[in-house]
N, C-alpha and C positions, 0 to 999 in steps of 0.2 A: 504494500500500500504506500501510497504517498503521503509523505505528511508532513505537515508546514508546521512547526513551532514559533509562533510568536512570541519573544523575550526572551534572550539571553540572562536570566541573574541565574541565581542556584537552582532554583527549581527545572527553567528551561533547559539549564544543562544536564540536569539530571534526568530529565525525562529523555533528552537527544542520547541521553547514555546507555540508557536503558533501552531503547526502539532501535537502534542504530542497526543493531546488525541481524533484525528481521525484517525491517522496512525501509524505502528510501524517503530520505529524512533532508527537509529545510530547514534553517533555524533562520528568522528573519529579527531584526532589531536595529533602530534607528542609531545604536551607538555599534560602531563598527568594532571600536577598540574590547567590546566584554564578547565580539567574537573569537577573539583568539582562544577561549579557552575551549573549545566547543569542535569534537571531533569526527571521523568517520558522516560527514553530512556538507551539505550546501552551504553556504551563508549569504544569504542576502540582506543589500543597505537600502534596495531600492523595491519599491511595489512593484513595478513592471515586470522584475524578475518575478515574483508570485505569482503573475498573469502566466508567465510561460511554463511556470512548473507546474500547472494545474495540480492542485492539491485535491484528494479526494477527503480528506480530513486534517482540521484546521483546530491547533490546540493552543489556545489562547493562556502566554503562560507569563501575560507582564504583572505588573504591581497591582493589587485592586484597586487603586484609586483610576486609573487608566484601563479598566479591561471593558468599558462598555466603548469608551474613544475610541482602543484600538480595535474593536470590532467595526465600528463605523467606516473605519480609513481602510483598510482590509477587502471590507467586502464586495464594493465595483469591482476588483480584482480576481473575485473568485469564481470556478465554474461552478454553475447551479446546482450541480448534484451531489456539490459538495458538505460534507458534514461541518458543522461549527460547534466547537466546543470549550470550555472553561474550564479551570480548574478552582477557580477560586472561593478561598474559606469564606468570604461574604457573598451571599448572590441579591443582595439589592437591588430590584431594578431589572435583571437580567430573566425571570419570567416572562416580562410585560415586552423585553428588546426581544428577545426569544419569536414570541409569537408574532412580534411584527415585521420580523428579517424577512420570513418568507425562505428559510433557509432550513432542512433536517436539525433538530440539535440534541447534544447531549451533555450534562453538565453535573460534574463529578468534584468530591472536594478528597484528595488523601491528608489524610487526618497526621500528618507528622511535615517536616521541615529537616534543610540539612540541618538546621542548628543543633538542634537535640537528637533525633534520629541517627541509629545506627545503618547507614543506607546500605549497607553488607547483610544484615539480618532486619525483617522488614517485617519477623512472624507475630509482633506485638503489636506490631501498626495499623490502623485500623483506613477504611476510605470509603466513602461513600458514594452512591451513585444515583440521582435525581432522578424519580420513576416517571417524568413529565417527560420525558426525551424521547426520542428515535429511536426504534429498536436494535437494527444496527450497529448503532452508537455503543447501545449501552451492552449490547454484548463483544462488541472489542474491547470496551475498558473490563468486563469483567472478565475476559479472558489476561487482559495487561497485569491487570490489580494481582487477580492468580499465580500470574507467574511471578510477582513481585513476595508471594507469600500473604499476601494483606488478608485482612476480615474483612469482606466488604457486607455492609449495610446498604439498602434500597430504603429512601427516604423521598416524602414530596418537598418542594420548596418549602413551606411552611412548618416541614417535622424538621428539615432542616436546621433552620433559623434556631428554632425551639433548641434544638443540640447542641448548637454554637453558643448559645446564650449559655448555656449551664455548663455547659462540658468547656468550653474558653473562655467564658468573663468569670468565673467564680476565679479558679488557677491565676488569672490576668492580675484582675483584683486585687485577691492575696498578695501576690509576688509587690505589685505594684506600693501597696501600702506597709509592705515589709524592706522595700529600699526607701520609701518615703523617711521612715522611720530609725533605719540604719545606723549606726553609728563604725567607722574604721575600727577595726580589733588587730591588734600586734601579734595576737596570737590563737588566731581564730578556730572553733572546736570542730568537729566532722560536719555537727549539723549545718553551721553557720556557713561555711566553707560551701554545702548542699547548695542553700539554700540561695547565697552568693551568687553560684554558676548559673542555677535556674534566672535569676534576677539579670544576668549580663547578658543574657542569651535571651531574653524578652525584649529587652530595651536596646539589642539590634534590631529589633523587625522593624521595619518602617513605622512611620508613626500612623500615616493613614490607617493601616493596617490596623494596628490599633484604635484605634480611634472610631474606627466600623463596628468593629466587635463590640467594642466598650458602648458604643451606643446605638446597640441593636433594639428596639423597642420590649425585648423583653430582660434584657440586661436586668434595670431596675431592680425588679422583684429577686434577682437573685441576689444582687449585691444588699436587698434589703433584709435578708436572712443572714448574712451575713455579719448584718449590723447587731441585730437580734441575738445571731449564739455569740458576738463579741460581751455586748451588754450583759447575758447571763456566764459567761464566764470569769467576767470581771467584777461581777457581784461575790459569785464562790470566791474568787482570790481574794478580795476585800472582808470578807466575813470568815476568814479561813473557816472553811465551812468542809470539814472531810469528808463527812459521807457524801455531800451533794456533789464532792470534788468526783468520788469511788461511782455515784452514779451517772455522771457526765461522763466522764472515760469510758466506762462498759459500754454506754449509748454509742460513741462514737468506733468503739474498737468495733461493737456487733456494726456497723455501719460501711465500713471498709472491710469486711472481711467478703 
């Protein structure tokens, strides 16, 4: 199959890494220079090259604050029986582009990043695959995801969102109001150290990125539980209060187990 990767950063090249030597593969991006890193494929600077490589599926793989533009700019360029697709962790917006392209689509989020991801063992990693799409579509990605090792989940747009909000703003959250709160340590302990690398490895991602998630409409309510088991756990501390301490623990151990 042919296939046109729009964006070179980490992701785009991990996907050209991953396709490269079952499919032929374009990577296209307006910055020529973050093609160097990107192998076994095409690269193109210009659209026009996209017109002649007719792509039969088109994986949109730039930053979300840019993935509905660069579908826009894209798409004169492409043959019509061409697949369009996304990968990206917000889909704002991109149901309602979806149905007005006029175009097959299929829109999938894998649920990990180089940042933290062991992209050599991928069998904890989880990806989703949007049941609004194209059948086609979605049975290439579930064939990809497969051989990547991944769990894949079938979600609609909306169960989505729902996922993103709980399963990434609570995580965001946290981290985010545990560097707020920071202080440098000279001789910092396992957890701290943990808890640290989670923190620098968040506050790489772009910020749009964040800033999507964090203000997903159902964010709120979770960050407002949040607020919730702070207040009652700051109550027990203040009251040293043991048994309420023995029964908050239990709750939460039975809770992650």
């Amino acid at each position: 199959m042919r296939i046109l990767i729009m964006g070179a950063g980490k992701m785009g090249a991990f996907l050209c890494d991953a396709l490269s030597f079952q499919h032929e593969i374009a990577v296209y991006d307006v910055d020529a220079q973050r093609l160097r890193f990107v192998y076994n494929t095409y690269r193109f600077t210009s659209l026009d090259e996209i017109r002649d490589f007719r792509p039969e599926l088109l994986i949109n793989a730039v930053t979300v604050k840019y993935t509905i533009e660069a579908f826009e700019k894209v798409l004169p360029y492409l043959p019509k029986d061409c697949i369009i697709s996304d990968i990206a962790s917000v889909k704002t917006g991109l149901q309602e582009f979806y149905e007005k392209s006029g175009f097959r689509f299929v829109s999938t989020h894998p649920m990990f990043g180089p940042t933290f991801a062991s992209l050599n063992n991928l069998s904890n990693e989880n990806a989703i695959i949007i049941s609004e799409g194209d059948h086609l579509g979605k049975v290439f990605f579930k064939d990809f995801y497969r051989s990547l090792k991944l769990n894949i989940f079938e979600y609609s747009f909306d169960e989505h969102d729902e996922t993103v909000a709980y399963s990434l703003s609570i995580p965001f959250v946290s981290t985010l109001v545990f560097s707020a709160v920071m202080k440098h340590q000279e001789a910092p302990g396992t957890t701290f150290k943990k808890h640290m690398a989670i923190a620098k490895g968040l506050l790489g991602e772009d910020d749009y990125l964040l800033q999507e998630i964090l203000f997903n409409p159902r964010t709120p309510a979770q960050v407002e539980n949040i607020r919730l088991e702070l207040k009652h756990l700051l109550e027990i501390i203040s009251n040293k209060d043991a048994e309420a301490m023995k029964s908050f623990l239990t709750d939460i151990r039975r809770k992650i187990q």
